[in-house]
C-alpha positions in Angstrom: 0.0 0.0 0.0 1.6 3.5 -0.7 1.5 5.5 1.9 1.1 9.4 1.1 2.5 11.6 3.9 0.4 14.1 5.1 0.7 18.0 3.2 2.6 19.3 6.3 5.2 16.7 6.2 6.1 16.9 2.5 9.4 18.6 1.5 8.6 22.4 0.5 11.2 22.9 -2.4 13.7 25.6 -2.5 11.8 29.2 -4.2 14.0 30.7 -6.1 12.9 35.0 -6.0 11.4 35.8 -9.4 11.5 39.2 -10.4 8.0 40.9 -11.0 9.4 42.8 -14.2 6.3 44.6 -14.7 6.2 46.6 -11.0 9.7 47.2 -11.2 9.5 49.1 -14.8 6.4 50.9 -13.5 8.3 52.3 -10.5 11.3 53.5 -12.5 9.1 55.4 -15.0 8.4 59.0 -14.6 6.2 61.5 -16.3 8.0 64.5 -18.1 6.5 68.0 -18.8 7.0 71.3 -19.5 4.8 74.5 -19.5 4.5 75.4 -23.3 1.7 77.8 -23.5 -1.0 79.6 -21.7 -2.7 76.3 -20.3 -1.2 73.7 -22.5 2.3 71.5 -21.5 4.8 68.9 -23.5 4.9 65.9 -21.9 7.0 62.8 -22.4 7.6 59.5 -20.8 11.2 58.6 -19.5 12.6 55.3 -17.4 15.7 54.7 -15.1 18.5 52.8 -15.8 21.2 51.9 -13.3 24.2 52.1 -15.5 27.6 52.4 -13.3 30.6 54.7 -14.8 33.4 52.8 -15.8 35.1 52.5 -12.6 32.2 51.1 -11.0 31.1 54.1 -9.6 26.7 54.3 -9.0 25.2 56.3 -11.6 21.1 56.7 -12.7 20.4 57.9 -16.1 17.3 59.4 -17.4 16.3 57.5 -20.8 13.2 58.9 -23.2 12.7 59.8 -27.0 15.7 62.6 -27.6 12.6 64.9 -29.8 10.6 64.9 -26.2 13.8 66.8 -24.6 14.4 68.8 -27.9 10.7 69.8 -28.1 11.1 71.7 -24.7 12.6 74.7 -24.9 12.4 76.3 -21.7 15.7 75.4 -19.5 13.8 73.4 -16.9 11.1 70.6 -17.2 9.8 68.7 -14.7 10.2 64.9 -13.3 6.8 63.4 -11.6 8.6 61.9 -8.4 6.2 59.6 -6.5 6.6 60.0 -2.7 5.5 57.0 -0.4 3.7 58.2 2.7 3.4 56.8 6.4 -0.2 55.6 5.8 0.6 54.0 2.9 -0.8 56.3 0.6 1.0 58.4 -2.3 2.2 61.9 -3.0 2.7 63.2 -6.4 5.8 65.0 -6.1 7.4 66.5 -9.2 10.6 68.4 -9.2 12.4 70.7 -11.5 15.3 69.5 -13.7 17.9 71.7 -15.3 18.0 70.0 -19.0 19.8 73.5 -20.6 22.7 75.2 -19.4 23.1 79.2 -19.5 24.1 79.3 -23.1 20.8 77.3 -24.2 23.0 74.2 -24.6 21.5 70.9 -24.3 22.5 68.7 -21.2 21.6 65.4 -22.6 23.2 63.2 -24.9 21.7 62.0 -28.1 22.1 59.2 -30.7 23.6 60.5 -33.1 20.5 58.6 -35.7 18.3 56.9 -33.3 15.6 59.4 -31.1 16.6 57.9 -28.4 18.2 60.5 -25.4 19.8 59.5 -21.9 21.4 62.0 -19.4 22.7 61.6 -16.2 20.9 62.7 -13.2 20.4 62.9 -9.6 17.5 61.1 -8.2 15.6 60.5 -5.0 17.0 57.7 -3.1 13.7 55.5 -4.2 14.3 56.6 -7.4 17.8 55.7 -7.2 16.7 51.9 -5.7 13.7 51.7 -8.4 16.4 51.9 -11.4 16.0 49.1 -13.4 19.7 47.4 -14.3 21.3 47.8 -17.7 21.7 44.6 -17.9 17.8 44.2 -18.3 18.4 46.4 -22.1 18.0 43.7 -24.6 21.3 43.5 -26.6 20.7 42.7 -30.6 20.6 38.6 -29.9 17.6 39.3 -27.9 15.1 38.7 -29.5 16.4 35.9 -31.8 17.4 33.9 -28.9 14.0 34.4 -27.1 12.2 34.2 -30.4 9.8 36.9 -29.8 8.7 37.7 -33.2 5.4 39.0 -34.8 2.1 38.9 -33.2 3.7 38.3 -29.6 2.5 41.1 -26.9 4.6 43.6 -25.5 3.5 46.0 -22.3 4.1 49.8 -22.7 4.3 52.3 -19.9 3.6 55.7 -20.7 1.0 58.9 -19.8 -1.2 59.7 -22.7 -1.7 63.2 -23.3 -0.5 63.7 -19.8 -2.9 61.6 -17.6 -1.7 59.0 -15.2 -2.9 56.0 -13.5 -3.9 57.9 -10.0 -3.0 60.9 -8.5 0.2 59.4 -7.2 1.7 59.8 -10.9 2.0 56.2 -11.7 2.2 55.5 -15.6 -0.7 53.9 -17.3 0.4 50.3 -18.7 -1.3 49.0 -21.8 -0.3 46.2 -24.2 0.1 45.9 -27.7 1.3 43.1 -30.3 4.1 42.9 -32.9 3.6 44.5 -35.9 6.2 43.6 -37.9 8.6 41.1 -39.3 11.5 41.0 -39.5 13.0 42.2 -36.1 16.8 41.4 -36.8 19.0 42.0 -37.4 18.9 45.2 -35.5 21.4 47.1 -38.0 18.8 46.6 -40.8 15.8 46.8 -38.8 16.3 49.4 -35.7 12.7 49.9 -35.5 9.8 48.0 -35.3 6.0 48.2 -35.6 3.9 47.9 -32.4 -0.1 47.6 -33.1 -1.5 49.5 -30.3 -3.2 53.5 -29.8 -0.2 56.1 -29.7 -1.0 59.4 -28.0 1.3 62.8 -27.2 3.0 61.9 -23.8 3.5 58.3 -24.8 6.6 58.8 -26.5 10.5 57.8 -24.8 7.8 55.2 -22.3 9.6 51.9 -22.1 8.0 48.4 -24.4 8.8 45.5 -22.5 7.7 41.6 -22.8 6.7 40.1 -19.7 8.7 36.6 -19.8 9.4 35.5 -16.1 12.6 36.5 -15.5 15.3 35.2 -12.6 18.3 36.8 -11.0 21.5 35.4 -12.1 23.4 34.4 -9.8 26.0 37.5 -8.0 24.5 39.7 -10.1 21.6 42.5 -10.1 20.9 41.3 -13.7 18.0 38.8 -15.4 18.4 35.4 -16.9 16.4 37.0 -19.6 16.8 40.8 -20.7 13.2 42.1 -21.4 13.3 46.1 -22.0 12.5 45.7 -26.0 13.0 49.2 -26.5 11.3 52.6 -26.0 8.2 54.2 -28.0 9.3 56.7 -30.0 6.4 57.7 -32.3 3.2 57.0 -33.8 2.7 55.9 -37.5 0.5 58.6 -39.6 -0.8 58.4 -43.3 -1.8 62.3 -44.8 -2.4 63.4 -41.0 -4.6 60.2 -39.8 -3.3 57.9 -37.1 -3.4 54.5 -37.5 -3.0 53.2 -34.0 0.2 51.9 -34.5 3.5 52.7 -32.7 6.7 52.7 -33.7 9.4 51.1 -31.0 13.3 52.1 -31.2 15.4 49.0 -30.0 17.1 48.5 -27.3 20.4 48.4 -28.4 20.2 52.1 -28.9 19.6 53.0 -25.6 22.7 50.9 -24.9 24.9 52.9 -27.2 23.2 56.2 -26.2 24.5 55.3 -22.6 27.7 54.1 -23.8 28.2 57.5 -25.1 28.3 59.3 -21.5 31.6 57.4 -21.1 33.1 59.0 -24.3 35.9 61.9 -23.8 34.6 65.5 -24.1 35.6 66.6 -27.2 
């Protein structure tokens, strides 16, 4: 007779801590805006990335669509910090950022043919925690190797025509599906077609897929890398929108960063 030991006495195996991707991408995006008129605003999407200087030393960049940045024109914008209270509610908290120095110079760095703009910044310490690894970038063997490929969803975080999730200033998260083939290589192809709605303030948001991704071992980074790219515009035929976005790799963002590191002319 086989004897079945009771629930409590069975062996509980090891849980190995899966990272919820989609949280951690929501807390590292922030709304960006800028007064541009008598009632009216420019506002973009950016995310956080955690990408250490060469020597190792801690650094958080600001990543988003480089025409969001070059479309404000004033020498501040703002960044929608979120604030955690006591009770457990939320604060939205937005601060200014200097993105132009006295001579009307830019302060970020762009790719030099991709619309894709990072720039070093100084954030609030749960800010700084909530920056998602740059490891978590998809490199250009990404998608090949995870064969992600048309008609497969992707999650984008952004805030259409400026409005939020809550008053706390979380991004709104909305899915979309492939719209395009082919995806690689990346050299060829360094955009691709997403078939979801695309509205002003969406653009620079992060596109991510949502496979289950663990820690590897001594490291902050993911078995699987899962930031496909950032939105960067919607498609448009004689003025009409045709709910489709179109999503700058990964890769890009990568280089973009890399370029921080580069000697100042």
């Amino acid at each position: 007779m086989l004897h079945i030991p009771p629930a409590q006495d069975l062996p509980v195996p090891p849980v190995t801590p899966v990272w919820d991707l989609t949280v951690g991408l929501i807390e590292a995006t922030v709304q960006l805006d800028q007064p541009s008129g008598p009632g009216t605003r420019t506002v973009g999407t950016g995310f956080l990335i955690q990408a250490p200087r060469p020597d190792g030393t801690p650094r958080v960049v600001l990543v988003t669509a480089a025409h969001v940045l070059e479309q404000m024109d004033q020498p501040e914008m703002r960044v929608g910090w979120r604030t955690a209270l006591p009770d457990g509610n939320w604060r939205f908290d937005p601060e200014p950022l200097v993105i132009r120095d006295d001579a009307d110079a830019p302060l970020w760095t762009r790719h030099p043919e991709r619309d894709v703009a990072v720039m070093e910044i100084i954030a609030p310490e749960t800010f700084v925690r909530a920056a998602i690894p740059l490891g978590w970038l998809a490199d250009e063997n990404a998608f090949d190797a995870w064969q992600v490929g048309p008609g497969d969803e992707l999650l984008s975080l952004g805030f259409p025509r400026g409005l939020s999730a809550n008053r706390a200033g979380f991004p709104i998260l909305r899915v979309g599906r492939i719209a395009s083939h082919p995806l690689s290589p990346v050299s060829a192809f360094p955009t691709f077609l997403l078939d979801f709605t695309v509205f002003p303030g969406n653009s620079g948001g992060p596109v991510f897929w949502t496979l289950s991704a663990r820690k590897r071992p001594g490291t902050v980074e993911p078995a699987t890398p899962f930031i496909a790219g950032l939105l960067s515009q919607e498609v448009r035929v004689n003025d009409e929108p045709l709910d489709i976005g179109v999503v700058t790799h990964a890769v890009y963002v990568r280089e973009a960063i890399a370029l921080l590191d580069l000697p100042v002319p």
